[in-house]
PyMOL CGO cylinders between C-alpha atoms (Angstrom):
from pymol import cmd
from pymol.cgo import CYLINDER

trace = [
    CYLINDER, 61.64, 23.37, -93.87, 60.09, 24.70, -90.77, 0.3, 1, 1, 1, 1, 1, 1,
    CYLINDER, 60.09, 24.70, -90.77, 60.17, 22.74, -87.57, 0.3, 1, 1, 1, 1, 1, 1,
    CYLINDER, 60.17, 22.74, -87.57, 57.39, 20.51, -86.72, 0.3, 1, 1, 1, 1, 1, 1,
    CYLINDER, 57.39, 20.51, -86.72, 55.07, 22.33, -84.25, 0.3, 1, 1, 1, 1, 1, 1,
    CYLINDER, 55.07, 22.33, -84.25, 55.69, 21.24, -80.55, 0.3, 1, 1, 1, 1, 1, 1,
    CYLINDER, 55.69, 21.24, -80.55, 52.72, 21.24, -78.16, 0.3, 1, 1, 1, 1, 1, 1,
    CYLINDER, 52.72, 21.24, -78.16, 53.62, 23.93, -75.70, 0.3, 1, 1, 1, 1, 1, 1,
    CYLINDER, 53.62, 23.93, -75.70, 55.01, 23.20, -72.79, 0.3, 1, 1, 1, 1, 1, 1,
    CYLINDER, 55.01, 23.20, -72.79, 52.58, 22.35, -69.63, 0.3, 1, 1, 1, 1, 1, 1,
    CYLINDER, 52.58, 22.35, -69.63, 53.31, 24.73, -66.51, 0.3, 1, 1, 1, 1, 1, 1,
    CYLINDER, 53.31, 24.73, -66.51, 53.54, 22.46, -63.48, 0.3, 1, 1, 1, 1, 1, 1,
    CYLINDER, 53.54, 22.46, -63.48, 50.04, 22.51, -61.66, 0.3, 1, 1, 1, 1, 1, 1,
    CYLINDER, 50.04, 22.51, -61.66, 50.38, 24.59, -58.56, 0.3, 1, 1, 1, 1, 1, 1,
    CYLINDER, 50.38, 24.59, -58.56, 46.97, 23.31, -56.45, 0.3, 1, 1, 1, 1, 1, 1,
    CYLINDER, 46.97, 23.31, -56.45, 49.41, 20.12, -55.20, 0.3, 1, 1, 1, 1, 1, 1,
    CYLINDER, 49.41, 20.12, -55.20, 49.47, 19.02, -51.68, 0.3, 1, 1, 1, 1, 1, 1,
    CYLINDER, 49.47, 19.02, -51.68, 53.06, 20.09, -51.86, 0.3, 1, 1, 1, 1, 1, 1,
    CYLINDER, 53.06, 20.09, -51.86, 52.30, 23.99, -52.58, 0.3, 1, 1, 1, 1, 1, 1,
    CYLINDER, 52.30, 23.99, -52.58, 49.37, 23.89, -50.26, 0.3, 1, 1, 1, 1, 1, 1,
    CYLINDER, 49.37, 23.89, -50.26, 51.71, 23.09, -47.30, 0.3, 1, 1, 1, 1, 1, 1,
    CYLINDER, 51.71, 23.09, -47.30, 54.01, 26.23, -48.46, 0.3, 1, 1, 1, 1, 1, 1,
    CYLINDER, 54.01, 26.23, -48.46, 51.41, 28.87, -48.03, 0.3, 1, 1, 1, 1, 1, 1,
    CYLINDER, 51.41, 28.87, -48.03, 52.53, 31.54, -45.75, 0.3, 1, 1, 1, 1, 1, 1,
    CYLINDER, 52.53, 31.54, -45.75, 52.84, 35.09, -44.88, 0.3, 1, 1, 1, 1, 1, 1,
    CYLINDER, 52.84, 35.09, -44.88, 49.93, 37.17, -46.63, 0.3, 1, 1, 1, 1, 1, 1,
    CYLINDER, 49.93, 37.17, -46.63, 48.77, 35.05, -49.20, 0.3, 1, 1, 1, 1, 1, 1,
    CYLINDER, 48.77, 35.05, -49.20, 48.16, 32.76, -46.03, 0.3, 1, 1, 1, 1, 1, 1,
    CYLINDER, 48.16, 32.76, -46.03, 46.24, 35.70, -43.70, 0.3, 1, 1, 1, 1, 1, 1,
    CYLINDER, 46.24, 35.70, -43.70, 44.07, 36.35, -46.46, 0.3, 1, 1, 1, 1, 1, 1,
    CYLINDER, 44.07, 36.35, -46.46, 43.37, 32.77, -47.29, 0.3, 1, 1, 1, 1, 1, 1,
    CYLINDER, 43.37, 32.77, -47.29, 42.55, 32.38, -43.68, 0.3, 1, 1, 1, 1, 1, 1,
    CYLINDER, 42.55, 32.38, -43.68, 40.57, 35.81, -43.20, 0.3, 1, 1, 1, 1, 1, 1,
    CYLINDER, 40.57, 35.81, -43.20, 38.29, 34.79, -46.01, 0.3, 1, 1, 1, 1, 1, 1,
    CYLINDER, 38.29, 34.79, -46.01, 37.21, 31.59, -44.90, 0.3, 1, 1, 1, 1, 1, 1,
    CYLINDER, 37.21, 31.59, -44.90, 36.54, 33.00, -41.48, 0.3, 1, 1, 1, 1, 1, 1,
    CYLINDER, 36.54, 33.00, -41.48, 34.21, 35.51, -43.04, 0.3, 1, 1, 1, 1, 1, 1,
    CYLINDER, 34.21, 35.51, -43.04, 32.44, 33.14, -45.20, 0.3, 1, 1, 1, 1, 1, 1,
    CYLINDER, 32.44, 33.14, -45.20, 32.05, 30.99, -41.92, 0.3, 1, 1, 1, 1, 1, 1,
    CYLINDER, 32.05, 30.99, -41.92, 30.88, 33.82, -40.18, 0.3, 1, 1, 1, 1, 1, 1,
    CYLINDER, 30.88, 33.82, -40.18, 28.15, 35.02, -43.17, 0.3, 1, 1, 1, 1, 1, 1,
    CYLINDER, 28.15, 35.02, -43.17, 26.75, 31.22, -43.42, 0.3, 1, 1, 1, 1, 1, 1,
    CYLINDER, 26.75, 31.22, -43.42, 26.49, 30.74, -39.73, 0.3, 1, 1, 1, 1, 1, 1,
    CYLINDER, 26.49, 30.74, -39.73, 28.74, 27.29, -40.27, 0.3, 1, 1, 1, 1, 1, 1,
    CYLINDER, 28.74, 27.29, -40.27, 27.67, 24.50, -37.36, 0.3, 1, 1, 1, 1, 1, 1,
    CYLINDER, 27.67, 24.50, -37.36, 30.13, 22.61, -38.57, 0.3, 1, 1, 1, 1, 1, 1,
    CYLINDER, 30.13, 22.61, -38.57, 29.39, 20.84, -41.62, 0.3, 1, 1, 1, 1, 1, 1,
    CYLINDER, 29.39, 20.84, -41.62, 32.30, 22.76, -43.32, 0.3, 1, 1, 1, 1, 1, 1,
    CYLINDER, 32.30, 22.76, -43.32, 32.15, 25.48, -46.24, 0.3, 1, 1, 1, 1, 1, 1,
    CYLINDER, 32.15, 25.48, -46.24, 29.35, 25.52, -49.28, 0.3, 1, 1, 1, 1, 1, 1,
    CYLINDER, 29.35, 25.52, -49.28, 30.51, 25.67, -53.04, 0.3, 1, 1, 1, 1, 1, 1,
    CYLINDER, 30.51, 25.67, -53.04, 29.55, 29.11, -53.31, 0.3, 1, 1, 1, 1, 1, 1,
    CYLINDER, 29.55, 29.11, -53.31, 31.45, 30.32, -50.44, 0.3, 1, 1, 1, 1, 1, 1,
    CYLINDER, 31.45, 30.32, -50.44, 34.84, 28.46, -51.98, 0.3, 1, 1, 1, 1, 1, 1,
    CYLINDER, 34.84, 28.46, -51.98, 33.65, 29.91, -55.20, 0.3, 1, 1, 1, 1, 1, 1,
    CYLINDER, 33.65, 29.91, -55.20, 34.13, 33.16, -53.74, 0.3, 1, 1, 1, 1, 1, 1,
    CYLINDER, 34.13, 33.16, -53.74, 36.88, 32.64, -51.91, 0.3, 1, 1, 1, 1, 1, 1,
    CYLINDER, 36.88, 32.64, -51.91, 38.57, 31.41, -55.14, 0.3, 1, 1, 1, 1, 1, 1,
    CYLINDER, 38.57, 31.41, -55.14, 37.50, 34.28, -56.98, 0.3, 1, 1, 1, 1, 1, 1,
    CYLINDER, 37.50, 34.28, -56.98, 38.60, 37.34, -54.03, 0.3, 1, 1, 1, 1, 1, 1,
    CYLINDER, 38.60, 37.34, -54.03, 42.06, 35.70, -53.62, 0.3, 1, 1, 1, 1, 1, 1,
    CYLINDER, 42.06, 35.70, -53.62, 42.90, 34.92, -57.25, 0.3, 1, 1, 1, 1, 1, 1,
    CYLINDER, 42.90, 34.92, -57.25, 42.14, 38.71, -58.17, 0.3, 1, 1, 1, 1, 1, 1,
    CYLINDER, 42.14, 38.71, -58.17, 43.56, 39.65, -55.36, 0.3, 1, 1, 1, 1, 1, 1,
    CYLINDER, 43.56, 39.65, -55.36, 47.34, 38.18, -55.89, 0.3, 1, 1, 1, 1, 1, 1,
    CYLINDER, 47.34, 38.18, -55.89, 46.78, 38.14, -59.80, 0.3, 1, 1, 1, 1, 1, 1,
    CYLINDER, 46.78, 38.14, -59.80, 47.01, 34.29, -59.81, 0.3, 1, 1, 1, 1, 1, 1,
    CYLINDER, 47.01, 34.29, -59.81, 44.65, 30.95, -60.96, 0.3, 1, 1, 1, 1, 1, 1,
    CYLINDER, 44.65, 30.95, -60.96, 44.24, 28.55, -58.48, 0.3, 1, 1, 1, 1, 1, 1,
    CYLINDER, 44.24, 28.55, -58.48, 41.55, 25.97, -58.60, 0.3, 1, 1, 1, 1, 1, 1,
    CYLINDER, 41.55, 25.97, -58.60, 39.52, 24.79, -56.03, 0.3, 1, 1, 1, 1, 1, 1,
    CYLINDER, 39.52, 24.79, -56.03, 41.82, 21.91, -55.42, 0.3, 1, 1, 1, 1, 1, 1,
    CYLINDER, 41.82, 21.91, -55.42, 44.18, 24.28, -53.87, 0.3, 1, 1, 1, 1, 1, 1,
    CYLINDER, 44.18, 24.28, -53.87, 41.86, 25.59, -51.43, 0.3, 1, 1, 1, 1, 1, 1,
    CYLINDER, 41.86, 25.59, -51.43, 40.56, 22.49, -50.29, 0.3, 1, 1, 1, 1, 1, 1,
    CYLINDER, 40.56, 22.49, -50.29, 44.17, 20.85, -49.65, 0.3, 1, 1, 1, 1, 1, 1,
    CYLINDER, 44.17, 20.85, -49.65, 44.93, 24.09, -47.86, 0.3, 1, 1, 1, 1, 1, 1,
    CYLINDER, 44.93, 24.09, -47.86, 42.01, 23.69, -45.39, 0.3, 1, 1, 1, 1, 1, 1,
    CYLINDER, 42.01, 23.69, -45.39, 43.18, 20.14, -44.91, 0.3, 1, 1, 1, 1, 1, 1,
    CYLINDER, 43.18, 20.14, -44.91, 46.28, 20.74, -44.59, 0.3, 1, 1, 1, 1, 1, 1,
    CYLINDER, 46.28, 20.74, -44.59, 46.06, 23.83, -42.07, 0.3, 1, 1, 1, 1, 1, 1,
    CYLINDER, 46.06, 23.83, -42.07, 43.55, 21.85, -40.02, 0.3, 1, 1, 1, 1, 1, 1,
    CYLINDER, 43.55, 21.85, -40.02, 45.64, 19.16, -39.54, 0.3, 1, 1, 1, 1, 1, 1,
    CYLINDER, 45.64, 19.16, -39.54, 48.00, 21.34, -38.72, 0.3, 1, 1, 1, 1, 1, 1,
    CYLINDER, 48.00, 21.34, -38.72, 45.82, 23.07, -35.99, 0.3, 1, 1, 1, 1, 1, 1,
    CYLINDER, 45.82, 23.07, -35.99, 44.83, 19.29, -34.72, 0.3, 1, 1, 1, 1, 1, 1,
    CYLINDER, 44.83, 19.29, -34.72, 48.75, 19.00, -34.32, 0.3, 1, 1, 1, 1, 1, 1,
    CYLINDER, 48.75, 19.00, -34.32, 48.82, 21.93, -32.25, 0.3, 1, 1, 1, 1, 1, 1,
    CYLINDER, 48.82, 21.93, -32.25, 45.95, 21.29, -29.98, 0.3, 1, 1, 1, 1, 1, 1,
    CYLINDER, 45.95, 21.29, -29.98, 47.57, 17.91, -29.70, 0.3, 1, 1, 1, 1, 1, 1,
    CYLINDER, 47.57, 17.91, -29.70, 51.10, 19.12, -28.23, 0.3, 1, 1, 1, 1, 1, 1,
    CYLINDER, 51.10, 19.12, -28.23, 49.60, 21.78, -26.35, 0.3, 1, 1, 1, 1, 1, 1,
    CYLINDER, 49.60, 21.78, -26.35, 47.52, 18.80, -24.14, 0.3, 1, 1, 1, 1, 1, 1,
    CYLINDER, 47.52, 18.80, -24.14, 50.71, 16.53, -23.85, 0.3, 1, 1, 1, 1, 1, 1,
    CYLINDER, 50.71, 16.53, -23.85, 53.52, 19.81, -23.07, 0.3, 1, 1, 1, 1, 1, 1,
    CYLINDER, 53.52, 19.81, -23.07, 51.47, 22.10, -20.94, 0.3, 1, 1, 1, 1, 1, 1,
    CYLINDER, 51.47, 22.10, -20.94, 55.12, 22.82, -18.77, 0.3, 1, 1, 1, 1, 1, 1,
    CYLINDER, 55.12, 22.82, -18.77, 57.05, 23.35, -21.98, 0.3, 1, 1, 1, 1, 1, 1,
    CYLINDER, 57.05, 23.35, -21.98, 54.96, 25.80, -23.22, 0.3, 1, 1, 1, 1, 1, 1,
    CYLINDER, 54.96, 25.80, -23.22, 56.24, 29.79, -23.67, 0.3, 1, 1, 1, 1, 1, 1,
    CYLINDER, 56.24, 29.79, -23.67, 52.82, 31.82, -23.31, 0.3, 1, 1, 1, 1, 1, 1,
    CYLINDER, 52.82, 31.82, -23.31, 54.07, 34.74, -24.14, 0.3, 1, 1, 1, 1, 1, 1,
    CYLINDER, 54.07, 34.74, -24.14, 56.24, 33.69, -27.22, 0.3, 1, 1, 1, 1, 1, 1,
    CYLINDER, 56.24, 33.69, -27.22, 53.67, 30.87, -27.98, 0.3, 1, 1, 1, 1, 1, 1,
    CYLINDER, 53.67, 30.87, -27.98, 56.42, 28.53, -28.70, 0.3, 1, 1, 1, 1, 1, 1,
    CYLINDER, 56.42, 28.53, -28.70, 57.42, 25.12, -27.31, 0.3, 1, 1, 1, 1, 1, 1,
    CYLINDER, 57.42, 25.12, -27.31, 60.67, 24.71, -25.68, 0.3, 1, 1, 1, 1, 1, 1,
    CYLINDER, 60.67, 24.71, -25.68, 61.55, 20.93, -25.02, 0.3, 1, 1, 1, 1, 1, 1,
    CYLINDER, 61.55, 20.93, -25.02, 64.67, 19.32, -25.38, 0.3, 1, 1, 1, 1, 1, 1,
    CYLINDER, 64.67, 19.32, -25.38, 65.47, 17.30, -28.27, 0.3, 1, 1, 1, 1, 1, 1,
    CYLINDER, 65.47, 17.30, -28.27, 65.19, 14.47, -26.73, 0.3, 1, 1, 1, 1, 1, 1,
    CYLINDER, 65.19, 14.47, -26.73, 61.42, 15.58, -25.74, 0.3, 1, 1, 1, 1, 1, 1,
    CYLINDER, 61.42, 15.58, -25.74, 61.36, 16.62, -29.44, 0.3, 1, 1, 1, 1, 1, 1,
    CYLINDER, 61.36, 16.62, -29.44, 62.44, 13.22, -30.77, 0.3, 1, 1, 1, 1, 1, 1,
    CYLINDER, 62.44, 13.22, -30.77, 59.70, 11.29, -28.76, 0.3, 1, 1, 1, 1, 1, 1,
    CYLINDER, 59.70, 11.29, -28.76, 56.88, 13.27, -29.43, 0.3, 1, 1, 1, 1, 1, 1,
    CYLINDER, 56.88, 13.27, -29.43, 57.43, 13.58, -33.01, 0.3, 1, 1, 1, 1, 1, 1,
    CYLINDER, 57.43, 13.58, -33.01, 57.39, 9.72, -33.29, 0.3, 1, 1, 1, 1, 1, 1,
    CYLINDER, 57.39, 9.72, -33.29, 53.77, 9.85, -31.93, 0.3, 1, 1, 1, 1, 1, 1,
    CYLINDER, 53.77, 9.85, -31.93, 52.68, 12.18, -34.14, 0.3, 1, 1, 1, 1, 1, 1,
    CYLINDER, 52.68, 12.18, -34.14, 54.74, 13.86, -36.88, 0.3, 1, 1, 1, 1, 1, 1,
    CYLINDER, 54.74, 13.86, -36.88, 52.66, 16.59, -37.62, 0.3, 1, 1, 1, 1, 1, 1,
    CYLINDER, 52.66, 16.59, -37.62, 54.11, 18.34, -34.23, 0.3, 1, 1, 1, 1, 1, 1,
    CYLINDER, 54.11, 18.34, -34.23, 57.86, 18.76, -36.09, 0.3, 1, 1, 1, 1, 1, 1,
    CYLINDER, 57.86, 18.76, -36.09, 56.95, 21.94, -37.68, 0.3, 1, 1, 1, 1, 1, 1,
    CYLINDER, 56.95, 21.94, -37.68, 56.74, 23.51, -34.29, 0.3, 1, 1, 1, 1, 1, 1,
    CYLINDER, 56.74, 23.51, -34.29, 59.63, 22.58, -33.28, 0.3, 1, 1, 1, 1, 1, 1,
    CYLINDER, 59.63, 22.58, -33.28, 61.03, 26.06, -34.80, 0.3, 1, 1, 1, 1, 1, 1,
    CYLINDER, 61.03, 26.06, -34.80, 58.20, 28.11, -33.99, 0.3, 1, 1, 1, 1, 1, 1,
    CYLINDER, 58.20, 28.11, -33.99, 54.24, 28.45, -33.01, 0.3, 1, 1, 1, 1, 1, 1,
    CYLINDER, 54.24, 28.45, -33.01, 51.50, 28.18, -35.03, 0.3, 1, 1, 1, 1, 1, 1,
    CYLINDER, 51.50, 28.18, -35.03, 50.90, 31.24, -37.70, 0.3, 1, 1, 1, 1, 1, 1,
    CYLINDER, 50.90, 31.24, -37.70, 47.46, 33.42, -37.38, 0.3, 1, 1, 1, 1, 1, 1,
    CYLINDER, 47.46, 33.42, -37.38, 46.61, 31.45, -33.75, 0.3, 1, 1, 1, 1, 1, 1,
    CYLINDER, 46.61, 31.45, -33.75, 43.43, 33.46, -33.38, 0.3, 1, 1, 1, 1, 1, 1,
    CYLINDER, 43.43, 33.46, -33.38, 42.04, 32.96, -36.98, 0.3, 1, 1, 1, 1, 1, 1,
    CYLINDER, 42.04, 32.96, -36.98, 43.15, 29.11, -36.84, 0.3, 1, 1, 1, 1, 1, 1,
    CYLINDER, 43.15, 29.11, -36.84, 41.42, 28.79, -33.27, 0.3, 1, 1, 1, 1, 1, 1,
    CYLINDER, 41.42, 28.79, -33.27, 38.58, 30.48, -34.61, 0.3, 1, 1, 1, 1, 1, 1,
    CYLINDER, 38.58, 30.48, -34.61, 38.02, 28.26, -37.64, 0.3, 1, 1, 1, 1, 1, 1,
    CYLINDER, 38.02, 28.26, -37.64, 39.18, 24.54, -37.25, 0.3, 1, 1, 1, 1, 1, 1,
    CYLINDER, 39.18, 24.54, -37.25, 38.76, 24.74, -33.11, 0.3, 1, 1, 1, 1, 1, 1,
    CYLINDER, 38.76, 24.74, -33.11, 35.20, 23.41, -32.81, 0.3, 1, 1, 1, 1, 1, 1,
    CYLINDER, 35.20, 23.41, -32.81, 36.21, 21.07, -35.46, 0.3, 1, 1, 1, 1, 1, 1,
    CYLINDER, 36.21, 21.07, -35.46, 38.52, 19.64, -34.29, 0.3, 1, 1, 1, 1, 1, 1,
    CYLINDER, 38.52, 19.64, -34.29, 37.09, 19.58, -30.72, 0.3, 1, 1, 1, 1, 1, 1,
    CYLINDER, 37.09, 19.58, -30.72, 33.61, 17.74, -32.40, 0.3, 1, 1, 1, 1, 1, 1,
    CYLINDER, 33.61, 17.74, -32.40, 36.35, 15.26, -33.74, 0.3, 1, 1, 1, 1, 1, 1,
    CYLINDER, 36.35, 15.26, -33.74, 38.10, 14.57, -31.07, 0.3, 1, 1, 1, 1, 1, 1,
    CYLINDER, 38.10, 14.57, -31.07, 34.89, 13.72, -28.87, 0.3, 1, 1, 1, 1, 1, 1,
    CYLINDER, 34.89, 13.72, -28.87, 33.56, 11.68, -31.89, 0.3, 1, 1, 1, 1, 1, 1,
    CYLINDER, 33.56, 11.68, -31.89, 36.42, 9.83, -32.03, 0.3, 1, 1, 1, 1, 1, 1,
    CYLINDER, 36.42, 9.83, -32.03, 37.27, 9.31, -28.36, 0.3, 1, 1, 1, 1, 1, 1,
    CYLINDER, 37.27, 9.31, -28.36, 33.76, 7.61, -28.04, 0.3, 1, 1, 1, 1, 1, 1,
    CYLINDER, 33.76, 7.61, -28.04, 33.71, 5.46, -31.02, 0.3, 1, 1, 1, 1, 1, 1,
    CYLINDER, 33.71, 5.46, -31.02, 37.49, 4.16, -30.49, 0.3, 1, 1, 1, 1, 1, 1,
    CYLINDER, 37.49, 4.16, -30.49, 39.32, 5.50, -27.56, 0.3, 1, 1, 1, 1, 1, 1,
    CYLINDER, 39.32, 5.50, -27.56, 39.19, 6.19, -24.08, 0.3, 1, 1, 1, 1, 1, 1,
    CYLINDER, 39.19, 6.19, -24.08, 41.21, 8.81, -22.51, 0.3, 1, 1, 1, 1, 1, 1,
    CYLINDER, 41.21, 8.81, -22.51, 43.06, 8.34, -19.08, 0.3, 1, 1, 1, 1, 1, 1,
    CYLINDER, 43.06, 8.34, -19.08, 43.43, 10.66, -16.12, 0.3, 1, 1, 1, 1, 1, 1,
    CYLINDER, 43.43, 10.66, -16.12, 47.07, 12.00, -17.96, 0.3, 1, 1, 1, 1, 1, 1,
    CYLINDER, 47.07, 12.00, -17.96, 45.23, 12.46, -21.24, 0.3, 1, 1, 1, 1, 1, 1,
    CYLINDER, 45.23, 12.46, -21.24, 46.49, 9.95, -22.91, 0.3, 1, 1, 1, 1, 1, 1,
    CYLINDER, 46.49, 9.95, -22.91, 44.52, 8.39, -25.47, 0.3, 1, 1, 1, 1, 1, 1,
    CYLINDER, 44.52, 8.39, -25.47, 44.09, 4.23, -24.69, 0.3, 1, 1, 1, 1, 1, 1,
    CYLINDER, 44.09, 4.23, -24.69, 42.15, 1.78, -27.39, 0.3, 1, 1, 1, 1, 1, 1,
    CYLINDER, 42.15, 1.78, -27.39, 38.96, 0.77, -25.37, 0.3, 1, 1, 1, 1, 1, 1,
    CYLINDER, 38.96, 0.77, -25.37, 40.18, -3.22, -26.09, 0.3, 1, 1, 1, 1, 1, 1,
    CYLINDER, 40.18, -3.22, -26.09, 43.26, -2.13, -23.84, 0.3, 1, 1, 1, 1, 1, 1,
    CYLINDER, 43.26, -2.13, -23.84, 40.39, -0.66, -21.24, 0.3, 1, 1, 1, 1, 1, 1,
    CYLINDER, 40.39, -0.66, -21.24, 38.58, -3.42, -21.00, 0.3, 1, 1, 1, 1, 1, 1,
    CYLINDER, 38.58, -3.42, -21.00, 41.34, -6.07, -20.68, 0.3, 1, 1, 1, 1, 1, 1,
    CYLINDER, 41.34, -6.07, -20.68, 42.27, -3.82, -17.36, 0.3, 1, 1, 1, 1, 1, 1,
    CYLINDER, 42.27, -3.82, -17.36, 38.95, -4.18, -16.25, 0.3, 1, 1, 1, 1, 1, 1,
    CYLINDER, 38.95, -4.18, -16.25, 38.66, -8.06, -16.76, 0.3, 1, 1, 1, 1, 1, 1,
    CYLINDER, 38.66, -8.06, -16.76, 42.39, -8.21, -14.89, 0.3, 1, 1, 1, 1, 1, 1,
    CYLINDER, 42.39, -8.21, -14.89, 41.15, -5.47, -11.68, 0.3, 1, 1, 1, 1, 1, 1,
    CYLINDER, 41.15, -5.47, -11.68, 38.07, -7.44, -11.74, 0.3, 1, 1, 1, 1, 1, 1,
    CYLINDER, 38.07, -7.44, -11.74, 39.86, -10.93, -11.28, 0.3, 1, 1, 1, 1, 1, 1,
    CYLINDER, 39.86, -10.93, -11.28, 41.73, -9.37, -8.80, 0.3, 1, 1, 1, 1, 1, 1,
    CYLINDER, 41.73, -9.37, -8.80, 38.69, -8.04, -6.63, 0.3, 1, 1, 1, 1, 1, 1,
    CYLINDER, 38.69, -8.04, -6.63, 37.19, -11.85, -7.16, 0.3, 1, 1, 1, 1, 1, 1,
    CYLINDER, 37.19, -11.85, -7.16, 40.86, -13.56, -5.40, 0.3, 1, 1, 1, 1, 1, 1,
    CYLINDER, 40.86, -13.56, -5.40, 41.38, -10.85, -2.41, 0.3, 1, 1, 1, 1, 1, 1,
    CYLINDER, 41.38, -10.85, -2.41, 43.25, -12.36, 0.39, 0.3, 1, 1, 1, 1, 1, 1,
    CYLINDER, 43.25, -12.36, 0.39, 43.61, -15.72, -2.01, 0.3, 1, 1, 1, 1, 1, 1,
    CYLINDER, 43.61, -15.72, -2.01, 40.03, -16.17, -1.61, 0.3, 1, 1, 1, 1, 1, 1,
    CYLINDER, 40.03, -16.17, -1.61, 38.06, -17.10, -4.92, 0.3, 1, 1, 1, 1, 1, 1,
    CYLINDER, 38.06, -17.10, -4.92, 34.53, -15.03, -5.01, 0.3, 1, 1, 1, 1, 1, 1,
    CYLINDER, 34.53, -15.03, -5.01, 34.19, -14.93, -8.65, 0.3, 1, 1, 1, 1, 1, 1,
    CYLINDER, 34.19, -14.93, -8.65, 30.55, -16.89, -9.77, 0.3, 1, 1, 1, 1, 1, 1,
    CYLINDER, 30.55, -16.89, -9.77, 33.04, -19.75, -10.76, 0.3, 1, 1, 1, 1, 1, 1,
    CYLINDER, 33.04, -19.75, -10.76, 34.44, -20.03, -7.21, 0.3, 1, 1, 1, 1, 1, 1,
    CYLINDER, 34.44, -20.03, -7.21, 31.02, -19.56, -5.34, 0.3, 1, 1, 1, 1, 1, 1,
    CYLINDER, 31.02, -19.56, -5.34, 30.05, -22.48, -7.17, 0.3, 1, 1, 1, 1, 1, 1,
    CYLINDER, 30.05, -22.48, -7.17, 32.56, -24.58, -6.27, 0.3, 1, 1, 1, 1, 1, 1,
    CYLINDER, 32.56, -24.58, -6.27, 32.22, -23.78, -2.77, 0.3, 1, 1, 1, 1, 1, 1,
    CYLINDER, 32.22, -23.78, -2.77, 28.77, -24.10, -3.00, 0.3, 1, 1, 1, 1, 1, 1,
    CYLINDER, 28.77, -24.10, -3.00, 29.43, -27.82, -4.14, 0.3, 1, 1, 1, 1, 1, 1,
    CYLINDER, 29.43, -27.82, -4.14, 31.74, -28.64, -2.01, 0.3, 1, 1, 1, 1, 1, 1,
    CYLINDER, 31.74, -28.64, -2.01, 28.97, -28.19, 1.17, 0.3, 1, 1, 1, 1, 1, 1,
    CYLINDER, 28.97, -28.19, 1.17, 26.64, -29.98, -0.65, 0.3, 1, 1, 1, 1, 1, 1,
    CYLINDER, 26.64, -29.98, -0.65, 28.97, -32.88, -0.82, 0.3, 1, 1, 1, 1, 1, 1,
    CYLINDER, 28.97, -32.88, -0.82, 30.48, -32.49, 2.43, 0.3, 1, 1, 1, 1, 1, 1,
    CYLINDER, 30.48, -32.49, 2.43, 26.59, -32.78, 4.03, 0.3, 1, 1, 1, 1, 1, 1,
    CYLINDER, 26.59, -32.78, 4.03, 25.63, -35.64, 2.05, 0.3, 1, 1, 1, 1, 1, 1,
    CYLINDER, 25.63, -35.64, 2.05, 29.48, -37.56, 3.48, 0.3, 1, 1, 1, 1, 1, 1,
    CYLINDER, 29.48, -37.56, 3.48, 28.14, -36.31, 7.21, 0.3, 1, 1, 1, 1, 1, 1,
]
cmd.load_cgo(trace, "trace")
């Protein structure tokens, strides 16, 4: 008898996360070079790209590398490279004196390394080198991610004279506390509560005299 028919074997999808993050060399440039072009053609202000410019993005780097990849590839490499752009805009604010401008590389010590990478762990995969296609990536994701930044700073955070980023509940409890302070100079109590008091204490005083 003839074996039973098997269904065929399913090839592992390729438009994961996890192949998205492993784009590189060509295959990345020309990702990259296309979406700049379609950015540039539809004028972009920021509301990201339409479905027919990933449609023909799809179709131009598919028949270019003689591959299928699905749209779901293309938008977690956007994502993924943006975020990894955000990362990079992120150490350059916090490293400014351990940055190479001519290599465009970090050098920090591990130790540096270590602590930064615990704030944000999207930073490790500079730790070995800069960021791939800097011009396209600035050109692409950095008003983005600049338009982010300032809509999130004013909606959540506040950031200090260092450029740190501090919750505004964290600003505000320093300004009760400074404020409290500038009410008790010298020990003396001017805060509405205290004037009050004070204020009672006369009228009590006058009445005794």
């Amino acid at each position: 008898m003839p074996p039973k028919n098997k269904k065929a074997r399913q090839e592992p999808s390729q438009d994961t996360l996890k192949h998205a993050k492993q784009l590189n060399g060509e295959m990345l440039y020309t990702y990259l070079a296309l979406c700049k072009r379609e950015l540039d053609t539809s004028k972009d202000t920021g509301s990201g790209l339409s479905k027919a410019s990933w449609a023909k993005i799809r179709e131009e780097y598919n028949t270019k590398f003689n591959i299928t990849r699905e749209l779901k590839y293309f938008s977690n490499v956007w994502f993924y490279q943006k975020a990894k752009y955000n990362a990079w805009t992120w150490l350059l604010r916090r490293t400014e004196n351990g940055f190479n401008a001519e290599t465009r590389t970090f050098h920090l010590s591990p130790k540096e390394w270590d602590a930064l990478i615990k704030v944000n762990e999207n930073v490790s995969t500079f730790r070995k080198g800069g960021l791939l296609h800097e011009d396209l990536m600035e050109a692409i994701f950095a008003n983005r991610v600049a338009t982010e930044h300032d809509k999130e700073n004013k909606s959540k955070d506040v950031i200090d004279a260092e450029g740190f980023i501090t919750p505004k509940h964290r600003v505000k409890a320093v300004q009760h506390s400074q404020t409290i302070h500038e009410q008790q100079v010298d020990g003396v109590d001017n805060s509405k509560e205290g004037l009050e008091h004070k204020k009672d204490e006369g009228a009590t005083s006058g009445y005794k005299n």
